[in-house]
C-alpha positions in Angstrom: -10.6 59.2 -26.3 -14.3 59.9 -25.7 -16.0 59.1 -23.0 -18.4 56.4 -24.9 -14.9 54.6 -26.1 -13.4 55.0 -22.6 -16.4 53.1 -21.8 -16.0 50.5 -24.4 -12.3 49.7 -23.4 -13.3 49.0 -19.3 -15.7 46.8 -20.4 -13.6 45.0 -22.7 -10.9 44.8 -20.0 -13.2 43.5 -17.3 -14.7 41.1 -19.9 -10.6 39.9 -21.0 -10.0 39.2 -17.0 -13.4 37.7 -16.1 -12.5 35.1 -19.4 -8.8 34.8 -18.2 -10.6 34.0 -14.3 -13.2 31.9 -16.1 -10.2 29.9 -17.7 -7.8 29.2 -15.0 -10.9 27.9 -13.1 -11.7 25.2 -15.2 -8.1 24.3 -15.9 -7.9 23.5 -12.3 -10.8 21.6 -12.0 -9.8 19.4 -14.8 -6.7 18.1 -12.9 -6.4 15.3 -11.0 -7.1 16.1 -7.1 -4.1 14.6 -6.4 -2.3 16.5 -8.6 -3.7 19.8 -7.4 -3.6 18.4 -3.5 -0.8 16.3 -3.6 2.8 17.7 -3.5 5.5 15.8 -4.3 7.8 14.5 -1.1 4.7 14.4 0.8 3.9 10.8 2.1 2.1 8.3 -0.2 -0.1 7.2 2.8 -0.5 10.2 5.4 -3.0 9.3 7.1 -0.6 5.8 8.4 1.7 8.0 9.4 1.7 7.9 13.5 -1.2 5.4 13.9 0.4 2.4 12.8 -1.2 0.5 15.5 -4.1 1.7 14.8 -4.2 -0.7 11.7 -6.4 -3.9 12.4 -6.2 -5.4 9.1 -3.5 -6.1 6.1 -4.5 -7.8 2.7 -2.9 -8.3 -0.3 -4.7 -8.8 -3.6 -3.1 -9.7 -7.0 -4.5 -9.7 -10.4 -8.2 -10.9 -11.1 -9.2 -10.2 -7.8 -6.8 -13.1 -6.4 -6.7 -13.0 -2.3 -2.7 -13.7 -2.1 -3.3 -12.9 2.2 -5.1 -11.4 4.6 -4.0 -10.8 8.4 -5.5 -8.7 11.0 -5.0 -7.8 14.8 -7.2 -9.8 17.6 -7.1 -10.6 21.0 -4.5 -13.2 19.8 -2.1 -10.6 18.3 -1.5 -10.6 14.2 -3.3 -13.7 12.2 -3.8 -15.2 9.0 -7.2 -14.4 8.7 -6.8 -17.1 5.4 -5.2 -19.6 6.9 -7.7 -20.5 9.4 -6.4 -18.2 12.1 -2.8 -19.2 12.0 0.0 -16.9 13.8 1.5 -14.5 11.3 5.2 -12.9 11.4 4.5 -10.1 13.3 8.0 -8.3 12.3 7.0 -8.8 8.7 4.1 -7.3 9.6 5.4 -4.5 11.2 8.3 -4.1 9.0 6.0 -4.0 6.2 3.6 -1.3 7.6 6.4 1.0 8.2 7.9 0.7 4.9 4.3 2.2 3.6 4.1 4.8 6.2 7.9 5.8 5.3 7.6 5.9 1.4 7.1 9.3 -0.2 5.9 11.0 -3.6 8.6 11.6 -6.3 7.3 12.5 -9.1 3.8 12.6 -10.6 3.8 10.2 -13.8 0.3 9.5 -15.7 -3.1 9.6 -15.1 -4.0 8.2 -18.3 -5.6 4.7 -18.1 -4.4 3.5 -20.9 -0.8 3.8 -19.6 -1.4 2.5 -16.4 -0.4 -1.1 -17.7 2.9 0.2 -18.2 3.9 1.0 -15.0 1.8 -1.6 -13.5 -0.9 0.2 -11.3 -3.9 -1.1 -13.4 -7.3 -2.1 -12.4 -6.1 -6.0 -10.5 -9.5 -6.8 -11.4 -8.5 -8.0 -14.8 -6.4 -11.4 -15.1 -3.5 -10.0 -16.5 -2.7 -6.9 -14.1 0.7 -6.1 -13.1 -0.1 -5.1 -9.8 -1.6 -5.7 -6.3 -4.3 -4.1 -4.6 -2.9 -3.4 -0.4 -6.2 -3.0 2.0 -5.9 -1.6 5.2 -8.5 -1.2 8.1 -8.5 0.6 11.3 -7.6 4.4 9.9 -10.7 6.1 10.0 -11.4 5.1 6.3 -10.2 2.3 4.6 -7.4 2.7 2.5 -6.4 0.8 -1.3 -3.3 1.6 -2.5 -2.1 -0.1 -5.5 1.3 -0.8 -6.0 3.0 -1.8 -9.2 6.4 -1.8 -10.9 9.6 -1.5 -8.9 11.5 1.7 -11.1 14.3 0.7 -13.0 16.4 2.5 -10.2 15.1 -0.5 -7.5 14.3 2.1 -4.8 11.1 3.2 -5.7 7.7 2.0 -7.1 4.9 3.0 -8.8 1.6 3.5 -7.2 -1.8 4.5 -7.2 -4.6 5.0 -4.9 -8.1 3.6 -5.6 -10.1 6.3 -7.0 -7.5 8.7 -8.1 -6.7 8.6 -11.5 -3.5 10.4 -10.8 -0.5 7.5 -10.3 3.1 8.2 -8.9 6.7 7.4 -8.6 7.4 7.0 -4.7 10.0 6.8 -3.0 11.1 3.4 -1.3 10.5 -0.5 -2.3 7.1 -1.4 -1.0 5.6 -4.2 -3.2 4.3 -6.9 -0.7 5.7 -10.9 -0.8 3.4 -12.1 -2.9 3.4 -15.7 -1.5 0.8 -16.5 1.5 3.8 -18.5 3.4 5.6 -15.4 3.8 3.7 -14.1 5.9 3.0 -16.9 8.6 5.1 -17.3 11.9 8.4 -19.7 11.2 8.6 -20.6 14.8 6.5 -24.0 16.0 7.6 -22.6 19.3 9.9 -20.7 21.4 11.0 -22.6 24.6 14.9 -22.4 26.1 16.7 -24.9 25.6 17.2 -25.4 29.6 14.3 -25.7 30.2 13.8 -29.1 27.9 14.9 -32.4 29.0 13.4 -34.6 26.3 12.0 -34.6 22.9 10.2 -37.2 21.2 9.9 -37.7 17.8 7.4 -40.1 16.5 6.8 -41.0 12.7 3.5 -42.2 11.6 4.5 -45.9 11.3 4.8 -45.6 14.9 8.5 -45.7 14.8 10.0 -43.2 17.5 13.0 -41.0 18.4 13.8 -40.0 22.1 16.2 -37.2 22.9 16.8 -36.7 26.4 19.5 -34.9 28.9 20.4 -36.5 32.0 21.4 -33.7 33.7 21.1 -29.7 32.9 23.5 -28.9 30.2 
């Protein structure tokens, strides 16, 4: 081989690797960032994780842009920020909070908009969405996560985050009560029963009921 054709062949090789480079390059920066970023069994929420009370706000949004609840944290503790202020179930609350910090990526499934309907992590703006939009405040940045279908397996649902066209199978049941009256406080109030000595009930007709103790037990 000559030294001109010796020639020929490095350049031909360095032009091969800079088109294989060239390539993978833009491959890569036609996936999804969360498919690039995101590894499965990592958490579907990380930046929850360890600042749950850091969250000041909750809301749950179903389809057409439907407020189903909002509650956040005041000097009063947890409220129904819908409900004119009205004590909401802190443990559901809670509970609810760390079932999304807890629930982890499976498996990647589409990032094909025309297949989100199927697995219910559409746009909610639109009447007939499967899904509900969760809001939280308080982390830095806001977060939207929508969650859709429960799998057929019942421990795990599909989501997607706001933005990401990438949706996921994660691990764990987190799709939120979709009724408002879930989320309020049960209890009227909380006082020990030794420490009552009458009630009185009294109907709107004026009729009345008197309960009373004479004596401590």
């Amino acid at each position: 081989m000559n030294h001109m054709n010796q020639k020929t062949v490095i350049g031909l090789g360095v032009a091969a690797i800079a088109a294989i480079a060239i390539a993978a390059a833009i491959t890569s920066a036609r996936k999804p960032a969360s498919e690039a970023t995101r590894p499965v069994d990592a958490y579907v929420l990380p930046e929850l994780r360890d600042r749950l009370n850091d969250v000041k706000s909750l809301s749950v949004t179903g389809p057409g842009n439907q407020l189903i609840v909002a509650v956040e944290k005041g000097d009063k503790g947890w409220t129904v920020k819908d409900r004119g202020g009205y004590a909401a179930d802190v443990d559901k609350v809670r509970e609810y909070l760390h079932k999304l910090s807890d629930a982890k990526l499976v498996e990647a499934k589409t990032s094909n908009e025309k297949r989100y309907g199927d697995l219910g992590v559409g746009d909610i703006a639109a009447a007939d969405a499967k899904g509900m939009l969760v809001a939280l405040d308080g982390l830095g940045q806001p977060v939207q996560l929508i969650v859709g279908s429960i799998a057929v397996r019942g421990d795990a649902t599909y989501v997607r985050r706001v933005g990401d066209k990438q949706s996921w199978l994660a691990r764990g049941a987190i799709v939120p009560d979709k009724s408002t009256s879930m989320w309020l406080a049960k209890s009227i109030a909380d006082v020990p029963a030794t420490r009552v000595k009458e009630v009185t009930l009294t109907r709107a007709d004026g009729k009345r009921l008197r309960v009373y103790k004479d004596g401590e037990g």
